[in-house]
C-alpha positions in Angstrom: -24.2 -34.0 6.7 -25.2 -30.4 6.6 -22.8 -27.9 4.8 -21.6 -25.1 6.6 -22.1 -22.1 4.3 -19.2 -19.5 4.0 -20.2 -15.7 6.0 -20.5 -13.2 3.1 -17.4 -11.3 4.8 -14.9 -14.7 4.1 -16.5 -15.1 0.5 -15.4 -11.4 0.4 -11.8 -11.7 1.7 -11.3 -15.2 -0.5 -12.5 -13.2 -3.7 -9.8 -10.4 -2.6 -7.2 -12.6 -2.4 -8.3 -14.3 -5.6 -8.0 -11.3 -7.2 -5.2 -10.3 -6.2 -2.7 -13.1 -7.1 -4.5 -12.8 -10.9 -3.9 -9.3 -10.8 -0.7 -9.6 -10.3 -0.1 -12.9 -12.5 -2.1 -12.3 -15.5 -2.3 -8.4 -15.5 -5.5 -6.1 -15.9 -6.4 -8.3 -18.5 -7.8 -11.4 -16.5 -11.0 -12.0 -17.1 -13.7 -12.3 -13.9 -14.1 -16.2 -14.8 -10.6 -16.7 -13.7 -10.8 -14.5 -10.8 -14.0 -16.4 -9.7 -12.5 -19.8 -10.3 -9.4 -18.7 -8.2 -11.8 -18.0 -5.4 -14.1 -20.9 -6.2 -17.0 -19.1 -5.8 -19.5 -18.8 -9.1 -19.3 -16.0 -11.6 -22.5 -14.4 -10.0 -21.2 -14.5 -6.4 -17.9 -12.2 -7.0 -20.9 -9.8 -8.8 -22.9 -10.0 -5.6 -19.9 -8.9 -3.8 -18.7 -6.6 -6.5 -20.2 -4.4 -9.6 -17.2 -5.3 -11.9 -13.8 -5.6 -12.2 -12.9 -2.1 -11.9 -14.1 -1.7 -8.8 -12.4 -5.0 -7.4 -9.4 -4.0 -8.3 -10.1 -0.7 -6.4 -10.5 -2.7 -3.3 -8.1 -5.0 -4.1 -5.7 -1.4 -3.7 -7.7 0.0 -0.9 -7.4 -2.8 1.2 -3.4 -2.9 0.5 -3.2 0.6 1.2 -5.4 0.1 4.6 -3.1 -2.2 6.1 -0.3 0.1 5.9 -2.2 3.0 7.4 -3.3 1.0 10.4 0.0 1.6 11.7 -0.4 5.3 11.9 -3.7 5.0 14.5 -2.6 5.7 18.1 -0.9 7.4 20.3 2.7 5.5 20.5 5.7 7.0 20.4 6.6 9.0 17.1 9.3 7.0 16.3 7.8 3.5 16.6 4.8 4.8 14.7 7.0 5.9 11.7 9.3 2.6 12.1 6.0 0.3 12.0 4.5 2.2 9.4 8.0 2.8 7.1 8.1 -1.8 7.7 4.7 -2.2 6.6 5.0 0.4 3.8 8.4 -1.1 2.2 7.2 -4.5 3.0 4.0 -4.3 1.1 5.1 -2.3 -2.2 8.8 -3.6 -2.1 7.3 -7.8 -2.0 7.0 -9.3 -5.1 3.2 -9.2 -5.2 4.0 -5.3 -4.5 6.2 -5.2 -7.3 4.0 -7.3 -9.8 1.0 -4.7 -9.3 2.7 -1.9 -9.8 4.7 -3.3 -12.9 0.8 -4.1 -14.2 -0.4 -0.6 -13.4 2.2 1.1 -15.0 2.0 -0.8 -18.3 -1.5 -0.7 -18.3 -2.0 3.0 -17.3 -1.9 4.3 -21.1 -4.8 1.9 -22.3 -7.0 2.3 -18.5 -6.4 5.6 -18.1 -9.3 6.1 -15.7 -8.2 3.0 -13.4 -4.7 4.0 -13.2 -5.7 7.3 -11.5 -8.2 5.4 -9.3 -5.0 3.5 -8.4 -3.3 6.7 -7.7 -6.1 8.3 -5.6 -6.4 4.9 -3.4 -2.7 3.9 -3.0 -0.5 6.5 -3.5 -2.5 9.3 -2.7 -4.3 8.2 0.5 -1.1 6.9 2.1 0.7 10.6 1.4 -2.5 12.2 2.8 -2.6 10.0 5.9 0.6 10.3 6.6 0.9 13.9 6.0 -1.8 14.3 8.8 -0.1 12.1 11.4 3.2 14.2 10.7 1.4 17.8 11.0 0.1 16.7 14.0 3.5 15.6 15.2 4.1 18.9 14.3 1.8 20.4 16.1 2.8 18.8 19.4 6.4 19.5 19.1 7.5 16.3 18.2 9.0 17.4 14.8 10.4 20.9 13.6 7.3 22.7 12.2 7.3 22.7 8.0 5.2 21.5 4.9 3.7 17.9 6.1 2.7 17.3 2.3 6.5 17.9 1.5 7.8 16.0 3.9 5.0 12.7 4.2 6.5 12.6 0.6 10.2 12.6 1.0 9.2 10.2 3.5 8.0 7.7 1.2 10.3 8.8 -1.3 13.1 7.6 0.7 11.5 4.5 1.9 10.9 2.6 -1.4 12.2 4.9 -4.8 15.4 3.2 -5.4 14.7 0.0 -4.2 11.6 -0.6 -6.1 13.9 0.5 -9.2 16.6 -2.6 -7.8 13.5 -4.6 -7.8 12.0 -3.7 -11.1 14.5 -2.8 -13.3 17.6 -4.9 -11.8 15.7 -7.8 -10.9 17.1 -7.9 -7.1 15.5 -9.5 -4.6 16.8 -8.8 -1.3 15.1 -5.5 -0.8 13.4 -6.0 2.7 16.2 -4.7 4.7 15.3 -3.5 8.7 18.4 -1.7 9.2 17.6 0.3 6.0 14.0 0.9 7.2 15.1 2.2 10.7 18.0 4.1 8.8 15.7 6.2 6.9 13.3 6.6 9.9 16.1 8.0 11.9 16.9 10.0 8.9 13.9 11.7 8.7 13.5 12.3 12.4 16.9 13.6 12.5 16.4 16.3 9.7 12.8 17.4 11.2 14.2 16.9 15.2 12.9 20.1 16.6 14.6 23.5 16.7 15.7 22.7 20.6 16.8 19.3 19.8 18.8 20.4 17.4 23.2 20.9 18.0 
């Protein structure tokens, strides 16, 4: 019987996922033995797919952060875009894999200085400067009330996950994926940037 070998993109995605779950189990630390054997692919194939473990962890981010920015593409109504991207954003960061990273990062960001900002400039950054873009735009067309997109694509996310994700790190809750909350702060937001003739 004639094994069917794995497409280099599946390999890719299995060593993601790998790496992922470690991240978040066994911090920065994890060696790329354990990584590979998660992904049961050899040592030499996760370095085919990747230089080191720097830069997996990079895509390990960029990847999270990729499938929460999907959900600005389009041309859908503003406030189903900033619904499905305000579920996918809380979903992804507020989850306990979500949670487990950024616990890692943060206590690891004093020793890996140089990957913590990478983590910045791929997660936290892109999304703001994404978003910031589909909201000037918005602006543009008269959607929302003309003022600072930067400033406001961070209150945004501000609202969306800062005291929740201190619930779910610091108070250990678990019950942090609430909808109505989500479409709560959408409507929030829409409410305070409604444009200048929408408004009472």
């Amino acid at each position: 019987m004639v094994a069917v070998q794995e497409a280099p993109q599946d390999t890719r995605q299995r060593l993601l996922e790998a790496a992922c779950e470690a991240f978040r189990e066994e911090g920065y630390q994890v060696s790329i033995d354990r990584i590979a054997a998660r992904a049961q692919v050899a040592r030499q194939t996760l370095y085919n797919h990747f230089p080191g473990k720097d830069a997996l962890f990079a895509e390990v981010i960029r990847h999270a952060s990729q499938s929460i920015l999907v959900t600005l593409e389009g041309d859908g109504a503003l406030r189903d875009t900033l619904l499905a991207f305000a579920q996918a954003y809380r979903e992804k960061l507020l989850s306990p894999e979500g949670l487990a990273i950024f616990r890692t990062l943060t206590a690891e960001a004093p020793r890996f200085p140089e990957l913590a900002r990478q983590f910045f400039r791929q997660g936290p950054a892109t999304t703001r400067k994404r978003l910031a873009e589909y909201l000037a735009r918005a602006m543009a067309a008269g959607g929302l009330r003309r003022d600072d997109p930067d400033f406001a694509a961070e209150m945004l996310t501000a609202m969306l996950i800062d005291y929740d994700r201190l619930r779910g790190l610091l108070d250990l809750q678990t019950d942090l994926l609430n909808p109505a909350k989500t479409a709560q702060v959408v409507d929030a937001f829409l409410r305070l940037y409604a444009p200048e003739k929408d408004m009472p």
